[in-house]
mmCIF file of the N, C-alpha and C atoms, coordinates in Angstrom:
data_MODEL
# 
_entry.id   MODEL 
# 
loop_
_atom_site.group_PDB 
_atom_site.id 
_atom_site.type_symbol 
_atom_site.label_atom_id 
_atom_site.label_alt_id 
_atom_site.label_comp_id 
_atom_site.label_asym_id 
_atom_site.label_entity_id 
_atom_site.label_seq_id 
_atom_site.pdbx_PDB_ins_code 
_atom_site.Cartn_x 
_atom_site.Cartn_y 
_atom_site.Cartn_z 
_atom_site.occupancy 
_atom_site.B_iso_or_equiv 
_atom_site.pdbx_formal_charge 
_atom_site.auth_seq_id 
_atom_site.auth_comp_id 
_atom_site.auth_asym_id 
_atom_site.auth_atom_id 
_atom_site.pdbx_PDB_model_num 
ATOM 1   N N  . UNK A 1 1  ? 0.824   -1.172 0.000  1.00 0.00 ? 1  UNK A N  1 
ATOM 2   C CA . UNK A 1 1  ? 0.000   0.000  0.000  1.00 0.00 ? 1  UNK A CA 1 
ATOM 3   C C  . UNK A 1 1  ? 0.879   1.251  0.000  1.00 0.00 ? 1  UNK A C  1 
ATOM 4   N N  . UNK A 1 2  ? 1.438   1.462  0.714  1.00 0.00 ? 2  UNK A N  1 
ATOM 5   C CA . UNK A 1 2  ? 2.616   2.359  1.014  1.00 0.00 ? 2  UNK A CA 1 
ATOM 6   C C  . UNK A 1 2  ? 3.083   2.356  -0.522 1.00 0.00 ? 2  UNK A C  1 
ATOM 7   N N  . UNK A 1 3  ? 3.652   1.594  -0.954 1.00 0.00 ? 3  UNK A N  1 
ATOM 8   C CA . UNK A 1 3  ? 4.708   1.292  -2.120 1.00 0.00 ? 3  UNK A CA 1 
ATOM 9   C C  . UNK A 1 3  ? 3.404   2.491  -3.415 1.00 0.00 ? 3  UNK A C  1 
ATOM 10  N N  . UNK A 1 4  ? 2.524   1.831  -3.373 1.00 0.00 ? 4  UNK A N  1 
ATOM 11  C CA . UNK A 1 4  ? 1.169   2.182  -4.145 1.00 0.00 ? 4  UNK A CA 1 
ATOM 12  C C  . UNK A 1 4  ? 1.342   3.941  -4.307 1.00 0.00 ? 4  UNK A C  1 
ATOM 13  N N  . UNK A 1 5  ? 1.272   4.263  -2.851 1.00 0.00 ? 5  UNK A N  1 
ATOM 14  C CA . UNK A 1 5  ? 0.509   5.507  -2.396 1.00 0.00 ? 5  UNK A CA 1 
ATOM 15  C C  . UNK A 1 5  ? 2.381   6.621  -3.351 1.00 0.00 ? 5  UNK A C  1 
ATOM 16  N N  . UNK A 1 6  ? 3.509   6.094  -2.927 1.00 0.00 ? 6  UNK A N  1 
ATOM 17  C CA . UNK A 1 6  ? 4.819   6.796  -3.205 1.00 0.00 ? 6  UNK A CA 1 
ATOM 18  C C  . UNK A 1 6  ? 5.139   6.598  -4.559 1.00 0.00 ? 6  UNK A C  1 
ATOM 19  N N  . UNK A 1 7  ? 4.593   5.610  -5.470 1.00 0.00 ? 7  UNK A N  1 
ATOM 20  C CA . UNK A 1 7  ? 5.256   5.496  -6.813 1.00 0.00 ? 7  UNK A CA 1 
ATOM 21  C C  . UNK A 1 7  ? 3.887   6.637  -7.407 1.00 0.00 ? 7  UNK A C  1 
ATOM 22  N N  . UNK A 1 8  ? 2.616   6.401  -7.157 1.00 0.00 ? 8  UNK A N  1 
ATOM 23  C CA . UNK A 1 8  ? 1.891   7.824  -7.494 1.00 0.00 ? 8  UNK A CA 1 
ATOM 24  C C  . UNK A 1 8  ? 1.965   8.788  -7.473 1.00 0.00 ? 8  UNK A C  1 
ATOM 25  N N  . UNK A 1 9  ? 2.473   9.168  -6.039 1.00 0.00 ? 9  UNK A N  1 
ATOM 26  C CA . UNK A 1 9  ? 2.430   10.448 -5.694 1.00 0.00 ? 9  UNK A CA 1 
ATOM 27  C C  . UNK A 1 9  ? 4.083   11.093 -5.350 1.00 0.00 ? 9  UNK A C  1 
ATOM 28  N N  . UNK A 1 10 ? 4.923   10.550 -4.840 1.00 0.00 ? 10 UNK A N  1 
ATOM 29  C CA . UNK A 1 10 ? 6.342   10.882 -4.978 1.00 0.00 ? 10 UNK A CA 1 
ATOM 30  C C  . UNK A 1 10 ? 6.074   11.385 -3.575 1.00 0.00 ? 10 UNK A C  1 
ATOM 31  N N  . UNK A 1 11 ? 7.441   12.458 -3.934 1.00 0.00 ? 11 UNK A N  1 
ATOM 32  C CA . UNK A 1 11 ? 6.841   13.189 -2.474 1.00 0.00 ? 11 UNK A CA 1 
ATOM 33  C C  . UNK A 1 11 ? 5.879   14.673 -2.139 1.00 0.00 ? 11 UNK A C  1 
ATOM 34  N N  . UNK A 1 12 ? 5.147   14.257 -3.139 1.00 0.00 ? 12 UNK A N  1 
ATOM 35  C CA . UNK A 1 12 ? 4.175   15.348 -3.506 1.00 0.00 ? 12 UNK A CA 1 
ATOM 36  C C  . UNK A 1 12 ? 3.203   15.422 -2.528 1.00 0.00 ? 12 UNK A C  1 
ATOM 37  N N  . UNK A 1 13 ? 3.000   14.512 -2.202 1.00 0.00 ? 13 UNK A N  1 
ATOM 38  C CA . UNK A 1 13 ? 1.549   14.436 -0.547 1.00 0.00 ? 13 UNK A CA 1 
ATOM 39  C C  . UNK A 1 13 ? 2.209   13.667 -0.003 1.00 0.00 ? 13 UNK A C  1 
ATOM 40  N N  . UNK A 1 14 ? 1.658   14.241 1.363  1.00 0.00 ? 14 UNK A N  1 
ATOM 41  C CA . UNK A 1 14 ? 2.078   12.856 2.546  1.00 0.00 ? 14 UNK A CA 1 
ATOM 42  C C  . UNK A 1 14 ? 0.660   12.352 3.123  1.00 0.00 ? 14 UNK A C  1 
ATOM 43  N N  . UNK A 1 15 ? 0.872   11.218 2.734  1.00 0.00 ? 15 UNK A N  1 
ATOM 44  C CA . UNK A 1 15 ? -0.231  10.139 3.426  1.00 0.00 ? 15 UNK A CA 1 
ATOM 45  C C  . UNK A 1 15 ? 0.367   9.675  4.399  1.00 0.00 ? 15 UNK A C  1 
ATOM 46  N N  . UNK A 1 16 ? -0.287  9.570  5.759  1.00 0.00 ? 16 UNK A N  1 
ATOM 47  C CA . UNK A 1 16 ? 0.196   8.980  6.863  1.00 0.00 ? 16 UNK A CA 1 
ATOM 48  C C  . UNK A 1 16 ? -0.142  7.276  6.968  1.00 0.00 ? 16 UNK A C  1 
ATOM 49  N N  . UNK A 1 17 ? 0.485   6.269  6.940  1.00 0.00 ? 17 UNK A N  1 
ATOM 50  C CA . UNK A 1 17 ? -0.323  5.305  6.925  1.00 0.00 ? 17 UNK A CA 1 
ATOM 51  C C  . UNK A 1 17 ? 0.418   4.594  8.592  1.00 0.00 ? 17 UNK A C  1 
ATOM 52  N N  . UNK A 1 18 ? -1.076  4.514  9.579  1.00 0.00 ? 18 UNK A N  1 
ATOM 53  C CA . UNK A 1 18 ? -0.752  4.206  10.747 1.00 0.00 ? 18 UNK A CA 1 
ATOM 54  C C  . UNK A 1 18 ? -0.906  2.856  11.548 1.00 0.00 ? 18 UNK A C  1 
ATOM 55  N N  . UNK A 1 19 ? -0.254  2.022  11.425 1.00 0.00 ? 19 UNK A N  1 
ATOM 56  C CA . UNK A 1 19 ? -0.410  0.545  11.729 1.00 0.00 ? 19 UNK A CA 1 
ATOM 57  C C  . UNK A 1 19 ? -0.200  0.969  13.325 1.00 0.00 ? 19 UNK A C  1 
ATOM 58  N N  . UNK A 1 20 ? -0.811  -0.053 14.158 1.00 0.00 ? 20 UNK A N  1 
ATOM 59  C CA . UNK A 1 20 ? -1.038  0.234  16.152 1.00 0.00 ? 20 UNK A CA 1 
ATOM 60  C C  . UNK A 1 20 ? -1.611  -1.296 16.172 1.00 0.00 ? 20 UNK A C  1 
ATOM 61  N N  . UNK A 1 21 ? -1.001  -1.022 17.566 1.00 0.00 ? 21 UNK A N  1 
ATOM 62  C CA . UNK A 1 21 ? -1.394  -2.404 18.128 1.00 0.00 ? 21 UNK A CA 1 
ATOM 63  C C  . UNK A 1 21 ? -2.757  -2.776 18.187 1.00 0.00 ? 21 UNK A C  1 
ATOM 64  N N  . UNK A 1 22 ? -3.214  -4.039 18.794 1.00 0.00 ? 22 UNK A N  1 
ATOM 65  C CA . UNK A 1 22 ? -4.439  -4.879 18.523 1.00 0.00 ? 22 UNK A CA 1 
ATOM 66  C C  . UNK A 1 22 ? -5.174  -4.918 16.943 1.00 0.00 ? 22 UNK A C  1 
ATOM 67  N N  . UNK A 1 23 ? -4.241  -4.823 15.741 1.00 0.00 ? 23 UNK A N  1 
ATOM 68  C CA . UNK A 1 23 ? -4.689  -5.003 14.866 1.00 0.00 ? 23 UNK A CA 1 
ATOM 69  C C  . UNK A 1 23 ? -5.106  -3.907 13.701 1.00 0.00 ? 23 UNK A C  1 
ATOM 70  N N  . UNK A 1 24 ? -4.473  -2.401 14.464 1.00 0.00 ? 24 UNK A N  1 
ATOM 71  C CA . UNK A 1 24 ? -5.476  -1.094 13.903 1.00 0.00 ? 24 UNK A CA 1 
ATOM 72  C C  . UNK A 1 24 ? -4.376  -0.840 12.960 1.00 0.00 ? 24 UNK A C  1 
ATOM 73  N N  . UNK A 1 25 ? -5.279  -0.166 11.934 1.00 0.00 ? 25 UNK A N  1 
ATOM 74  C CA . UNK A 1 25 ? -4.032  0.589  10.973 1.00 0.00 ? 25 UNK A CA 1 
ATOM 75  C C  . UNK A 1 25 ? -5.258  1.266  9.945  1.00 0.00 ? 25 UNK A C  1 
ATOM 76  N N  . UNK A 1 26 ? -4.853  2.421  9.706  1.00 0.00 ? 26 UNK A N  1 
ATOM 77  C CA . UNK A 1 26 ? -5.159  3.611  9.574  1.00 0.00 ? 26 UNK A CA 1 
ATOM 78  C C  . UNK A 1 26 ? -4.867  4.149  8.487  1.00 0.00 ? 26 UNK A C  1 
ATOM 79  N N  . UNK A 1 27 ? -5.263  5.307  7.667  1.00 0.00 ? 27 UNK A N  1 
ATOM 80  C CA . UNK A 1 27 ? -4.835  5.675  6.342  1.00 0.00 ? 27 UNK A CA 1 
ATOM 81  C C  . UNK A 1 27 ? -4.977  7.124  6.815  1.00 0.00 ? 27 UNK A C  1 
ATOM 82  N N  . UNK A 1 28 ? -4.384  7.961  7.306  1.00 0.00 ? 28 UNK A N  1 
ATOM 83  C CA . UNK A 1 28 ? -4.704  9.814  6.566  1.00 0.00 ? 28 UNK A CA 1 
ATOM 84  C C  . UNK A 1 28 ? -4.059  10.091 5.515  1.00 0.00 ? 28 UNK A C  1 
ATOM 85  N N  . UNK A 1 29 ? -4.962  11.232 5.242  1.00 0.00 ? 29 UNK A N  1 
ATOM 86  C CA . UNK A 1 29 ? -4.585  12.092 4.394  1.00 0.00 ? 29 UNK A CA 1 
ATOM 87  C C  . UNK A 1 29 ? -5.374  13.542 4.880  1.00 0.00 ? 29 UNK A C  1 
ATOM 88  N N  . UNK A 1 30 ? -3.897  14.585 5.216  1.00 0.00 ? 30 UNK A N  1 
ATOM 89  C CA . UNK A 1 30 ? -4.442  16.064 5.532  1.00 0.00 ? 30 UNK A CA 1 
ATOM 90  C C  . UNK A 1 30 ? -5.615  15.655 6.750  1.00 0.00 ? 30 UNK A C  1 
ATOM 91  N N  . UNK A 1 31 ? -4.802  15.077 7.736  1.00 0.00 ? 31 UNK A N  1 
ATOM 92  C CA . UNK A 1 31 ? -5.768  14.725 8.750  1.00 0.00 ? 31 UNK A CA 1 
ATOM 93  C C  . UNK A 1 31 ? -6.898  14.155 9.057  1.00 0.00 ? 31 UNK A C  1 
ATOM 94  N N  . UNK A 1 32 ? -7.401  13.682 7.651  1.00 0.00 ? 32 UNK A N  1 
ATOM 95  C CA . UNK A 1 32 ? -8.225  13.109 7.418  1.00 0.00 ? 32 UNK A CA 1 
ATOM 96  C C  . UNK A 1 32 ? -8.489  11.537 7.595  1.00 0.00 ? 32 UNK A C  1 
ATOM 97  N N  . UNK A 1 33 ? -9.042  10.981 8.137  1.00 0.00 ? 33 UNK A N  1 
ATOM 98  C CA . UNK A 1 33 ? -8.754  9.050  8.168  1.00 0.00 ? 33 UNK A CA 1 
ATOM 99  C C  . UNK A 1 33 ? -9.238  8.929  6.854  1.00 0.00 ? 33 UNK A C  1 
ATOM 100 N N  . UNK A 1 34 ? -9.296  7.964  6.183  1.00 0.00 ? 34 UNK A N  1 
ATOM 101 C CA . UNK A 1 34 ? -9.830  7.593  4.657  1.00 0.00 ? 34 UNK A CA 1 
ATOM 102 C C  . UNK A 1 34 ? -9.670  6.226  4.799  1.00 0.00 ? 34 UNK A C  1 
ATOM 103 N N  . UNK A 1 35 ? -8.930  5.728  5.946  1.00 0.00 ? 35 UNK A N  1 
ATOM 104 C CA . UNK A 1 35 ? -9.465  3.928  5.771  1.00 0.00 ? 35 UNK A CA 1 
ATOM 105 C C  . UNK A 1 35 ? -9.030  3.628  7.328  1.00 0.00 ? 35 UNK A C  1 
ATOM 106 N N  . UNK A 1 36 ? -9.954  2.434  7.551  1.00 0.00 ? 36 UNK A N  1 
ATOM 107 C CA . UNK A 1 36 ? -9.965  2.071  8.702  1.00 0.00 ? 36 UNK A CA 1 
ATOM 108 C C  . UNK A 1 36 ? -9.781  0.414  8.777  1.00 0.00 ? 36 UNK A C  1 
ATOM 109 N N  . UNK A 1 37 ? -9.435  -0.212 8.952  1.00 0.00 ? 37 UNK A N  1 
ATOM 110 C CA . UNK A 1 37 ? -9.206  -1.588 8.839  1.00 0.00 ? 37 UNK A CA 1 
ATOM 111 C C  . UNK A 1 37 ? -10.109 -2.075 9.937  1.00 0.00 ? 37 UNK A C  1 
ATOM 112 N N  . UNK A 1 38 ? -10.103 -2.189 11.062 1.00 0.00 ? 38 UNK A N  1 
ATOM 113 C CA . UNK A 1 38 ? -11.093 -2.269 11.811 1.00 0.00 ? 38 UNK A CA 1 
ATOM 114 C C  . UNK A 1 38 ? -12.699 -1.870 11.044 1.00 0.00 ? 38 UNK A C  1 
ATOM 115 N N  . UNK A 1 39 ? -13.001 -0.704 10.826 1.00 0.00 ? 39 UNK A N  1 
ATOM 116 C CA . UNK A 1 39 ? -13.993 -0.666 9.882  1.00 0.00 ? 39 UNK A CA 1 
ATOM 117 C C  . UNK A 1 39 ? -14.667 -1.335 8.683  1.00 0.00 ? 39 UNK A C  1 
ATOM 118 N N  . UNK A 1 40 ? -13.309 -1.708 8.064  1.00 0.00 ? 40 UNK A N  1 
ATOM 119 C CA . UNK A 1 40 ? -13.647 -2.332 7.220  1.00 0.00 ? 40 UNK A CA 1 
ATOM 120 C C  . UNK A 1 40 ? -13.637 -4.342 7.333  1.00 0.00 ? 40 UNK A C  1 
ATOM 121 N N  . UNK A 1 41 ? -14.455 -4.489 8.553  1.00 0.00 ? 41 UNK A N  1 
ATOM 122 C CA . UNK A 1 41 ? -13.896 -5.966 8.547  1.00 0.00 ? 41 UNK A CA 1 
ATOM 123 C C  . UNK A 1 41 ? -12.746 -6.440 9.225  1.00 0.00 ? 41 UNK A C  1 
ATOM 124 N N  . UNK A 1 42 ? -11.940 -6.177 9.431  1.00 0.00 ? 42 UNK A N  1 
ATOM 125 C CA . UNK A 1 42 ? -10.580 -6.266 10.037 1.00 0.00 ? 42 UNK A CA 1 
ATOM 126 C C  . UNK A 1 42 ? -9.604  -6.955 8.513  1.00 0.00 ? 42 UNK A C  1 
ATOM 127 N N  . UNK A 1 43 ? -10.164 -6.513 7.741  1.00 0.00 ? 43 UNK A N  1 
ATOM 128 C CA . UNK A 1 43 ? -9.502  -6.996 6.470  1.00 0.00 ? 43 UNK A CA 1 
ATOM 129 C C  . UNK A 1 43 ? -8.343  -6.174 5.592  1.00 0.00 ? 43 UNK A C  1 
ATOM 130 N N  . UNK A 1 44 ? -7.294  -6.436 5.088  1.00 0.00 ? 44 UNK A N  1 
ATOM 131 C CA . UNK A 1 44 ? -6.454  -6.164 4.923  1.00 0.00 ? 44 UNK A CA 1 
ATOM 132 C C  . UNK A 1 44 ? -6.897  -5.234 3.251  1.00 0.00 ? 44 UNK A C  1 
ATOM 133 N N  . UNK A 1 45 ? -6.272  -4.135 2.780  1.00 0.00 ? 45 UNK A N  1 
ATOM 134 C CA . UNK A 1 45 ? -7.320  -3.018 1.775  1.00 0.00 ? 45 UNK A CA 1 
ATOM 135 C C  . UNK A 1 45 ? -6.268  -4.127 0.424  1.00 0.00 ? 45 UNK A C  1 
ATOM 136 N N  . UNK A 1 46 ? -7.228  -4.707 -0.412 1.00 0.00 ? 46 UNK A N  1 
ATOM 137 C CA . UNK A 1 46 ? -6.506  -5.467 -1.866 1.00 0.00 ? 46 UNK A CA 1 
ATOM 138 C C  . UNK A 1 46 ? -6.328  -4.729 -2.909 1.00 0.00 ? 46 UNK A C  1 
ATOM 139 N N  . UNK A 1 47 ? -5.507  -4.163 -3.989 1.00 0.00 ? 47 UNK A N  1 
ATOM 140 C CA . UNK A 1 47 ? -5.141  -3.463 -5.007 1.00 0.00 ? 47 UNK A CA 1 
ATOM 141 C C  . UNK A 1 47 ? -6.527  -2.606 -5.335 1.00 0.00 ? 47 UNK A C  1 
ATOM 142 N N  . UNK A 1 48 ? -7.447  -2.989 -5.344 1.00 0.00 ? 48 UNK A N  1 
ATOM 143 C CA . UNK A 1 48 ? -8.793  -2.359 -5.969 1.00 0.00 ? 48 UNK A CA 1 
ATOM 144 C C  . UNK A 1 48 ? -8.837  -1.454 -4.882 1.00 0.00 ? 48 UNK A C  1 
ATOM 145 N N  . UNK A 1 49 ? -8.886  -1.561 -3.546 1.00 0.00 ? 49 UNK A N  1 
ATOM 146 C CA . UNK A 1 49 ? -8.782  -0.596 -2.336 1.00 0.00 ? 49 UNK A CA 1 
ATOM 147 C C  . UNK A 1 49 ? -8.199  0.528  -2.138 1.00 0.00 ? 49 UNK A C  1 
ATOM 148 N N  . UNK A 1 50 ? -6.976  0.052  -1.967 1.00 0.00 ? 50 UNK A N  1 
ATOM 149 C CA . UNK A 1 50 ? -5.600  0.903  -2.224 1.00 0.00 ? 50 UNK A CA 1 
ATOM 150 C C  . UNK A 1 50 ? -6.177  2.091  -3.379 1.00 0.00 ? 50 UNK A C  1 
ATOM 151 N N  . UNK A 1 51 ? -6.579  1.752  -4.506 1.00 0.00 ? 51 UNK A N  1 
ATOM 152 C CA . UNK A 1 51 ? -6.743  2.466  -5.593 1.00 0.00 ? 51 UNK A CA 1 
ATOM 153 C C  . UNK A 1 51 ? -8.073  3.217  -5.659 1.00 0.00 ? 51 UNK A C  1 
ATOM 154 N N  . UNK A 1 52 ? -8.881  2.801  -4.342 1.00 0.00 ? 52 UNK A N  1 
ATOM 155 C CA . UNK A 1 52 ? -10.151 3.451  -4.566 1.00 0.00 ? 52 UNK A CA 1 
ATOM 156 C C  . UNK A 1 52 ? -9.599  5.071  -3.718 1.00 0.00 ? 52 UNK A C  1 
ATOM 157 N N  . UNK A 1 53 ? -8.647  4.600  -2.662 1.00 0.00 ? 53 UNK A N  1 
ATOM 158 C CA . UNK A 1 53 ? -8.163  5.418  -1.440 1.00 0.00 ? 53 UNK A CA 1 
ATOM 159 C C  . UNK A 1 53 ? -7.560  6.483  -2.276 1.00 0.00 ? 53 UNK A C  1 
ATOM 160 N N  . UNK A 1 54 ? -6.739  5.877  -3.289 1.00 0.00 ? 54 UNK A N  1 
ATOM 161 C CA . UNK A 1 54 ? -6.514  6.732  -3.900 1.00 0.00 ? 54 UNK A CA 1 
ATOM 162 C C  . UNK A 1 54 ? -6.821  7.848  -4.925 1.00 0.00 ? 54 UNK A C  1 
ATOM 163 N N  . UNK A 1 55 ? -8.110  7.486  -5.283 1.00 0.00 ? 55 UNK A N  1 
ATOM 164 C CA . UNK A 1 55 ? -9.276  8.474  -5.814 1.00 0.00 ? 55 UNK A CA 1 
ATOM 165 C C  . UNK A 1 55 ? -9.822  9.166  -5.362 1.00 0.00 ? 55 UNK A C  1 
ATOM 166 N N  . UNK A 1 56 ? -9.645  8.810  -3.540 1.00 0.00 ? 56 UNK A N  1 
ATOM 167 C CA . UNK A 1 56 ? -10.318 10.103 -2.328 1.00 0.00 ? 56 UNK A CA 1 
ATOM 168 C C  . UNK A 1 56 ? -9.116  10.804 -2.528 1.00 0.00 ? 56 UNK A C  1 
ATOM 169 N N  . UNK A 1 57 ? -8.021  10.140 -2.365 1.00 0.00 ? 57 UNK A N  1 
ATOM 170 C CA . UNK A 1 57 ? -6.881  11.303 -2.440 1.00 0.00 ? 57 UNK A CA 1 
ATOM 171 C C  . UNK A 1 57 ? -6.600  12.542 -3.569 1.00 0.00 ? 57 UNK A C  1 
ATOM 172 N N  . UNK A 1 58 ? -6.783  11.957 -4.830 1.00 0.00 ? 58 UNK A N  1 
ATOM 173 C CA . UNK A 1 58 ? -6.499  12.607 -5.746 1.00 0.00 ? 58 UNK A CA 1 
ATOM 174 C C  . UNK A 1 58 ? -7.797  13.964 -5.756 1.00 0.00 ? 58 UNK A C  1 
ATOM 175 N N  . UNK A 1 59 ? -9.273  13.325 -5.892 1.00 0.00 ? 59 UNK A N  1 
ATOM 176 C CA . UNK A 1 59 ? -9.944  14.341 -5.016 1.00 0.00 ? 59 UNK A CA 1 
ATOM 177 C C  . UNK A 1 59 ? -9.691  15.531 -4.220 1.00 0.00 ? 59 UNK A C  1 
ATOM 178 N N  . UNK A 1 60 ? -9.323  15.060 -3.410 1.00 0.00 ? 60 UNK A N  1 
ATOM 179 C CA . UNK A 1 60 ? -9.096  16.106 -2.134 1.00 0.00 ? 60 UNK A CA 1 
ATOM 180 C C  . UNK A 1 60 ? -7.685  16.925 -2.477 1.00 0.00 ? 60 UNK A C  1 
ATOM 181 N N  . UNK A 1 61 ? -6.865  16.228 -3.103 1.00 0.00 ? 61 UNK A N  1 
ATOM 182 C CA . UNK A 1 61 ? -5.604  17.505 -4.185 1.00 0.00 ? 61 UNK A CA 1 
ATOM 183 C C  . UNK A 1 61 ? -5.994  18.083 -4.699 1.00 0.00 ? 61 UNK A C  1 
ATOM 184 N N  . UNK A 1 62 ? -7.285  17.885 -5.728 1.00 0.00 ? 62 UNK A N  1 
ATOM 185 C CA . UNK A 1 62 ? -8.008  18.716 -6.654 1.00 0.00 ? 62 UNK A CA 1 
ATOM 186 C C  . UNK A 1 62 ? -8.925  19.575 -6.105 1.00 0.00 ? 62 UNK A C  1 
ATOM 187 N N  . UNK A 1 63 ? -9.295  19.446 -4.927 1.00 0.00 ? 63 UNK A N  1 
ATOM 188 C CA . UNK A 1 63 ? -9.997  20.862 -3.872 1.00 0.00 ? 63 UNK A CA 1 
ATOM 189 C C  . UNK A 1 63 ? -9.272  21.553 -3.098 1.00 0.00 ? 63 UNK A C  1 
ATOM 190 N N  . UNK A 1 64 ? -7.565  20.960 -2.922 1.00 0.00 ? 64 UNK A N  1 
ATOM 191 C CA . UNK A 1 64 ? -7.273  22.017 -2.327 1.00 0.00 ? 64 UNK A CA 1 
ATOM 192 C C  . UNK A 1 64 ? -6.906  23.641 -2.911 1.00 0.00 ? 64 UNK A C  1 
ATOM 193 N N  . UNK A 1 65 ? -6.349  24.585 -2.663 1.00 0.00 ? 65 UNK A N  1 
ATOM 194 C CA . UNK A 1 65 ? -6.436  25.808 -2.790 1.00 0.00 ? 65 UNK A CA 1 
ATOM 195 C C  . UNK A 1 65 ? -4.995  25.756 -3.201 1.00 0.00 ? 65 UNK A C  1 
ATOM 196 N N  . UNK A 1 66 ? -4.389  26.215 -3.855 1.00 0.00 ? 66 UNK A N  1 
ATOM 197 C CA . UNK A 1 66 ? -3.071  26.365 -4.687 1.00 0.00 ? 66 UNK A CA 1 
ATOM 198 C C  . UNK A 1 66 ? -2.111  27.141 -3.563 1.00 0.00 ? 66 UNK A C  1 
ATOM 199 N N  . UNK A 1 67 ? -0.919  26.884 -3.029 1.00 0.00 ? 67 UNK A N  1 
ATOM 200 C CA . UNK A 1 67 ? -0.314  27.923 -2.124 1.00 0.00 ? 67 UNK A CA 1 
ATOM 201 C C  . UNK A 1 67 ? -0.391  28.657 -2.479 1.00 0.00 ? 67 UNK A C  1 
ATOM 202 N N  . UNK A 1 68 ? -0.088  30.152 -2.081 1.00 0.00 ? 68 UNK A N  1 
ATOM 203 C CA . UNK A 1 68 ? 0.910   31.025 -2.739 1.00 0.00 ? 68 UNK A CA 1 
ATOM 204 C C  . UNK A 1 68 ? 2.151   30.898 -3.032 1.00 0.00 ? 68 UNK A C  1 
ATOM 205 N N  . UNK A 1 69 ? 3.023   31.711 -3.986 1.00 0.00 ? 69 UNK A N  1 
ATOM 206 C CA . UNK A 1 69 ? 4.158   31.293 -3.757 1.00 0.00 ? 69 UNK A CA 1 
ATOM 207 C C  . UNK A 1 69 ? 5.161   32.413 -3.300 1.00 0.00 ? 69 UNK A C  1 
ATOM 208 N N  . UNK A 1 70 ? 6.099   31.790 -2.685 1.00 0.00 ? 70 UNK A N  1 
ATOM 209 C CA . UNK A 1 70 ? 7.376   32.628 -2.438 1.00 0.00 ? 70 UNK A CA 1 
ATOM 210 C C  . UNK A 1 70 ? 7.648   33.775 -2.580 1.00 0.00 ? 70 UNK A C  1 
ATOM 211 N N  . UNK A 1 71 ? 7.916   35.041 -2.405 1.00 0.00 ? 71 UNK A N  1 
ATOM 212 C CA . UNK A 1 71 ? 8.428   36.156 -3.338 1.00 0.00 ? 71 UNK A CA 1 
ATOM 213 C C  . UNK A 1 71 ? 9.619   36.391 -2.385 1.00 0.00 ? 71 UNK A C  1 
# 
């Protein structure tokens, strides 16, 4: 998943992806959770997953607001 989320995106976004004890592991993005493993079953997210996560992501790049830049 990880591997997924960095050959897409580089280091252009940071997705947090948070594995914790009793089984939890977690997906943000911009503080956001976007997957829950516990939620989902306690099931592990399969290529189709990964790639759906990543359509919330790409989403939510495309609403954010452009920095300003530098002067």
């Amino acid at each position: 998943m990880a591997n997924e989320f960095f050959r897409h995106y580089g280091p252009d976004a940071a997705v947090a992806i948070s594995p914790r004890g009793q089984s939890i592991m977690e997906v943000f993005f911009n503080g956001e959770r976007i997957y829950d493993k516990k939620g989902e079953g306690n099931i592990f997210p399969d290529l189709k997953r990964v790639r759906e996560m990543r359509q919330v992501i790409d989403a939510k790049l495309g609403a954010l607001e452009p920095a300003p830049a530098d002067d």
